[in-house]
N, C-alpha and C positions, 0 to 999 in steps of 0.2 A: 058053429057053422060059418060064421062072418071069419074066423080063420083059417079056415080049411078053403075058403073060395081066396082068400088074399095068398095063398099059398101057392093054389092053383094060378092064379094071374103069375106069380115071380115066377116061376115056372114055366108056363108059356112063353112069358117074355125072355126069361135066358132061352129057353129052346129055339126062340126067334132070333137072337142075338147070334148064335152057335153058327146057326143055318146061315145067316147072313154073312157071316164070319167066314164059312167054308164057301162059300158059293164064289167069294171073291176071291178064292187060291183060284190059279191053273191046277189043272190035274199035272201027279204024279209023274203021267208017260210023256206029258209034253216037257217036264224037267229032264226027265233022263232021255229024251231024243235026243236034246243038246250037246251029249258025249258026241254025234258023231256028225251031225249037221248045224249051220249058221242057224241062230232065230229065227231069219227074217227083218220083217218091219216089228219094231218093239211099241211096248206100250209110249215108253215118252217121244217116239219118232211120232206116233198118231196124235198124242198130248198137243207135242208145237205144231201139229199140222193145224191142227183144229183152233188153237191161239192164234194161228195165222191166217185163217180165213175170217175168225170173228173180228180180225181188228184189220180187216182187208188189206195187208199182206201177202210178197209174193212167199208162197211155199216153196221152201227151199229144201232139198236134202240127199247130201252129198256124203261116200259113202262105199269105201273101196278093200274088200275084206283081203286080208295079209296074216300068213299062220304065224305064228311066235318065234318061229328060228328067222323070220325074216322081218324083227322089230330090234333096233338098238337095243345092246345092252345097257345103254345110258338111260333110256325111255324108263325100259324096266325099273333098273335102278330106282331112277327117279319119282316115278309112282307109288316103289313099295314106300322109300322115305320118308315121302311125305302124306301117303295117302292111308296105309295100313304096313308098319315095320313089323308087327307079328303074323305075318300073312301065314307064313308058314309053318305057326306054333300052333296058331288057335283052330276054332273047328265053326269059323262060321261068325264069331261075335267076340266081341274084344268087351269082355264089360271092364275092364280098368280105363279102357278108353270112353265108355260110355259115361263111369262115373266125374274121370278128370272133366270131360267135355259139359254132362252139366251144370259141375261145380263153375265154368269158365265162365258159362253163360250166364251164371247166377250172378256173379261176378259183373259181367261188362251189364249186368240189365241189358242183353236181345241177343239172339242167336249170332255167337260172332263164333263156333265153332263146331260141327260135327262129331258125331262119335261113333258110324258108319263103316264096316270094314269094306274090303275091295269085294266080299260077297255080297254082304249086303245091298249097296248099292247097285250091283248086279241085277240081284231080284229087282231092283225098284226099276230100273231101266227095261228089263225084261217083261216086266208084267204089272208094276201098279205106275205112280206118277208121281212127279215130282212135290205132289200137294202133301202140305203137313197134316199127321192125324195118327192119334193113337192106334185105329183101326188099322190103317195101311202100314205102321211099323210092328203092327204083330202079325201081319198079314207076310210082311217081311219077313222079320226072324223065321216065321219055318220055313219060308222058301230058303231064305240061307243055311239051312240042317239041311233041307232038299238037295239040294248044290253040292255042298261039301261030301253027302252018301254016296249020288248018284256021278259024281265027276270029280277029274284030278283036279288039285290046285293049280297046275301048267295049262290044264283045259278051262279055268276059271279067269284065272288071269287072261289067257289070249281070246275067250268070249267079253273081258270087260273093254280091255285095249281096241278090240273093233269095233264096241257099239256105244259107249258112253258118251255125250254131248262135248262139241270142242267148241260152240260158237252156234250162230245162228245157221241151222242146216247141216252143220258141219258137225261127223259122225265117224266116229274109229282115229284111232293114229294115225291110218296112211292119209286119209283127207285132209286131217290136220296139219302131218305134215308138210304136204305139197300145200294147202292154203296159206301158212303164216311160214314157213322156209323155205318154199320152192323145192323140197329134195323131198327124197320117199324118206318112210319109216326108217329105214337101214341104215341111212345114212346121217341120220340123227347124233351132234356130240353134244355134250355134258351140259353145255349151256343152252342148247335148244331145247333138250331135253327137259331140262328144267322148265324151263318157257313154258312147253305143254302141259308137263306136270300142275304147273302154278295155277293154269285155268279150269282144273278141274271144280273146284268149289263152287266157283259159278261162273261157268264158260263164254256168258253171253257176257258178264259185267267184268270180269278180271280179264282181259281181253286187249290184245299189244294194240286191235286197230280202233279200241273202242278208249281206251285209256294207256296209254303206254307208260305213263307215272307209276299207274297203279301197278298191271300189270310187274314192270321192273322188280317193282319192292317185292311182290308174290315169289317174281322167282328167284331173287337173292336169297329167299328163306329155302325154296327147296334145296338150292347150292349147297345151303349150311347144313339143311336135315341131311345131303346125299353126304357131307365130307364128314357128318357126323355119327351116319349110321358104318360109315366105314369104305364108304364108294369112291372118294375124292383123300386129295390129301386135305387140311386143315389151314392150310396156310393163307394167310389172310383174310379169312373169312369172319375171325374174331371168337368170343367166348360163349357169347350169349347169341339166339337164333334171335334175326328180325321176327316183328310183331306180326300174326295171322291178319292176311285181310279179313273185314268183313265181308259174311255171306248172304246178307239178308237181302232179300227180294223185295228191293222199296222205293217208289218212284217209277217213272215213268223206263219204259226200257229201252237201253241206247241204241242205237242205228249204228251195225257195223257194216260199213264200207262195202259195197259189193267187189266181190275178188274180179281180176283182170281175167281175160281167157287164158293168158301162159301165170302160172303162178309164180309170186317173186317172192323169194323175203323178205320180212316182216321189217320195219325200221329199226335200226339198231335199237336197243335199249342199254340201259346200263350193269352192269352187273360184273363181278370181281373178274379179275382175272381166271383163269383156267389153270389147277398145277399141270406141270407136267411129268408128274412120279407117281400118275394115281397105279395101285396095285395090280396085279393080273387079275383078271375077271376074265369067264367062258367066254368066248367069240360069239359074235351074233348070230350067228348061222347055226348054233349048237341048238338044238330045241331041246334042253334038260331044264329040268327044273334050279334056277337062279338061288343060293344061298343066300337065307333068309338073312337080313343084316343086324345087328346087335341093337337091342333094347335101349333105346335113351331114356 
C-alpha cells in the first residue's frame, strides 16, 4: 500500500511538472502567425522594461523594423559567422555546438561561451528571458522545432536581425545601426558589421560606448570568423581566431551613454584593415536566402 501511494505522488508530481512545463510554451498559432506578421513587444523588450523600472531607470526602447533584402549582406554575413555558421544545415539546434560550448566552459570554470543557434535564441527573445535554467532551455528547444516547421530560415533570420537586443533599449539592426554608425542597416560594411555582430553576446557589456577595448577585441574575432567562414579574404587577419569575450552577467551593469538626437558613429575602434578582393556575394537588396558558409 505505502508503494502504490509513493507511486501515486511521482506521478502527480511529473503530471504537475508537464503541465507546468506546457503552460509556459506560447501556443502553436501564435508561432506560426509570425510567417506573416512582426511579434510585437517581446518577452526580453518586457524583461528590461521591468529591470528598469525596479532599479528606477529610464525605460528605454528603440526599434525600427526593416525586411531582409533591406539589411547588409556584411550584417548577414557577419551574424551567421559568428553566431550560428550551420544556420542553414541544421533544423533548430546545433548539438556539436552545444557539446564544444560546454566542454569550453568546463574548461574556463563560468560561462565564457554559448551553444545557442540563431533559432534558438529567437525563441528566447520571442517568448521566454534572458534568465538561466534548465526549464526555460527546454522550454526553448521546442519552440525552436516550432520555428523551423512553422517558418523559412529567410523568415527566421529577418525576425532575429529585427528584434534581438543591441544595447540598452536598443532593438533590431536598423536601431543599432543608426545608434553606434549613424547609417541604416543597408548601408552597413564589413567592419561595422562585425561591430554589431560582436555585441550580440552581451549587448549591454561588449558595447563600443560602454567599453570600446572590449568591444574592439569582440569584433576583431568576428573579422576573423567572417574571412574564415569564407565572407572576407584572410589576409592579415592571422591563423588562429582572437579569444571569445566573456558573457557572463557579473557586477554591476555599465551605463551606456545616452545617444545624441542626430545619431553619429561610434568612436573608431581598432581592428584589421579591410581586404579589398572579398568574393561576389548576392546584393543587398536580393531577399534570397544567403549561402550557408563552410563549417570551421
Amino acid at each position: 500500500m505505502r508503494v502504490k501511494r509513493l507511486l501515486l505522488v511521482a506521478l502527480g508530481v511529473l503530471a504537475a511538472l508537464v503541465a507546468w512545463f506546457w503552460w509556459g510554451l506560447p501556443s502553436r498559432s501564435e508561432v506560426r502567425a509570425l510567417a506573416q506578421k512582426p511579434p510585437g513587444v517581446t518577452a526580453v523588450m518586457r524583461q528590461r522594461e521591468a529591470e528598469a523600472k525596479a532599479a528606477g531607470r529610464t525605460v528605454r526602447r528603440t526599434q525600427t523594423w526593416v525586411p531582409i533584402g533591406r539589411v547588409s549582406r556584411h550584417l548577414v554575413h557577419a551574424v551567421l559567422a559568428s553566431e550560428d555558421q550551420k544556420f542553414f544545415g541544421h533544423e533548430g539546434v546545433d548539438w556539436e555546438a552545444v557539446r564544444e560550448s560546454v566542454e569550453a566552459n568546463r574548461q574556463a570554470g563560468r560561462f565564457a561561451r554559448g551553444g545557442s543557434t540563431i533559432t534558438q535564441q529567437l525563441a528566447k527573445n520571442l517568448f521566454f528571458s534572458t534568465r538561466k535554467s534548465l526549464m526555460r532551455k527546454a522550454r526553448e528547444l521546442v519552440v525552436a522545432y516550432w520555428l523551423e516547421r512553422d517558418l523559412s530560415k529567410v523568415r527566421i533570420l529577418e525576425l532575429y536581425l529585427n528584434v534581438i537586443e543591441w544595447g540598452d533599449g536598443v532593438y533590431g539592426c536598423q536601431a543599432a545601426a543608426l545608434r553606434y554608425y549613424g547609417k541604416p542597416a543597408s548601408a552597413l560594411d564589413a567592419s561595422e558589421a562585425a561591430g554589431l555582430a560582436a555585441m550580440i553576446p552581451n549587448p549591454r557589456r561588449i558595447n563600443p560606448r560602454v567599453s570600446a577595448a572590449r568591444h574592439a577585441r569582440a569584433q576583431r574575432r568576428v573579422l576573423w570568423l567572417m574571412a574564415h567562414a569564407g565572407y572576407l579574404s584572410t589576409s592579415g587577419l592571422g591563423s588562429e581566431p582572437p579569444p571569445p569575450e566573456p558573457v557572463e552577467d557579473e557586477g554591476p551593469l555599465p551605463t551606456e551613454p545616452a545617444a545624441p538626437v542626430e545619431p553619429v558613429a561610434s568612436p573608431p575602434v581598432e581592428a584589421p584593415p579591410l581586404p579589398t578582393d572579398e568574393p561576389a556575394l548576392p546584393p543587398a537588396e536580393t531577399p534570397t536566402p544567403v549561402p550557408p558558409p563552410s563549417s570551421r
